[in-house]
C-alpha positions in Angstrom: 28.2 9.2 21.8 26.7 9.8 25.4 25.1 6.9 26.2 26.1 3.7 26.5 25.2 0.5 27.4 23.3 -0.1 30.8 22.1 3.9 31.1 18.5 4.7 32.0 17.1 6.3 28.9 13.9 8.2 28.0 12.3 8.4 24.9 11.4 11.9 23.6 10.5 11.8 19.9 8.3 8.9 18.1 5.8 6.2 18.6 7.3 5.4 21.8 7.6 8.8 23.1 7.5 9.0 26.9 9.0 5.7 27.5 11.5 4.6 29.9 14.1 1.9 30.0 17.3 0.6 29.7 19.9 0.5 26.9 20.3 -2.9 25.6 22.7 -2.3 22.6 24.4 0.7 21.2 25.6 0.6 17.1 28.1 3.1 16.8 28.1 2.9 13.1 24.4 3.9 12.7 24.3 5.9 15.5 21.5 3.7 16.6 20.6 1.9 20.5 17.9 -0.5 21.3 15.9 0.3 24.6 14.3 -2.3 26.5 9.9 -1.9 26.2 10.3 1.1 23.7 10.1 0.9 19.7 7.9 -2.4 19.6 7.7 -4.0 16.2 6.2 -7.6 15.6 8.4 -10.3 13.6 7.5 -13.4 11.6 10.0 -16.0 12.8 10.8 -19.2 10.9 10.9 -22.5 12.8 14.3 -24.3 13.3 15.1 -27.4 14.1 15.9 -25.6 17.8 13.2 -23.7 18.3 9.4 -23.3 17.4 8.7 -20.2 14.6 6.1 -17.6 15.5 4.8 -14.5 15.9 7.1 -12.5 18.6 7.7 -8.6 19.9 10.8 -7.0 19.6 12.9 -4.0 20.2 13.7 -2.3 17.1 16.7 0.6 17.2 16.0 3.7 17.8 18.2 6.6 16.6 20.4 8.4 19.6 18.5 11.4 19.0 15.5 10.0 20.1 16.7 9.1 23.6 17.8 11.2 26.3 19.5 9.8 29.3 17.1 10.0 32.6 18.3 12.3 35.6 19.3 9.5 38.2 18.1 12.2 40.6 14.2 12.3 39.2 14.4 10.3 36.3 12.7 13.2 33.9 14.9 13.5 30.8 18.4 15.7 31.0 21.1 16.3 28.5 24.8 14.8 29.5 28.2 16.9 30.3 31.6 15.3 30.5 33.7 16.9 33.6 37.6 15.8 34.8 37.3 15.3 38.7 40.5 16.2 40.9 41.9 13.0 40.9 42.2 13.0 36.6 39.0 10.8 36.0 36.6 12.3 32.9 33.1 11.4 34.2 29.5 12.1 32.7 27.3 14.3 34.5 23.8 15.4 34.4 23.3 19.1 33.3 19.8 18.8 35.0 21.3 18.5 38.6 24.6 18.1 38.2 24.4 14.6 39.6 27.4 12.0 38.4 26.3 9.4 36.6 29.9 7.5 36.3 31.5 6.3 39.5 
């Protein structure tokens, strides 16, 4: 998978579509990441003895073919490369501007 935890990600399919934020999780087993503001769902949450119950808004996960990660050079959605720089690193890239996204 291309995107991990931490990258700025745009939404491109879905209820959220057009959405921007970060990558909170990443679920390699379902192939699934949670973005900060996007995919929005209400939960019903019990009281414990810690904390109050409720009403509250979370993120749900999102599929990684949803997301694209944003072009750190205008932020507009770009698909990701892998390139091996001189000194034997393998770094992502965006194919968009061929900007690096790891240092």
């Amino acid at each position: 998978m291309k995107i991990k935890k931490g990258d700025k990600v745009v939404v491109i399919t879905g209820r959220s579509k057009g959405a921007t934020g970060e990558v909170l999780s990443v679920s390699r087993e379902s192939s699934r990441v949670t973005v900060s503001g996007a995919n929005k769902v209400t939960k019903h949450v019990k009281p414990t003895r810690t904390g109050a119950g409720g009403i509250e808004q979370r993120e749900a996960p999102l599929h990684v073919s949803n997301v694209m990660l944003a072009d750190p050079k205008d932020g507009k959605p770009t698909r990701v490369g892998v390139k091996t720089l001189d000194d034997g690193r393998k770094v992502r890239f965006a194919k968009r501007s061929g900007e690096v996204i790891d240092r």
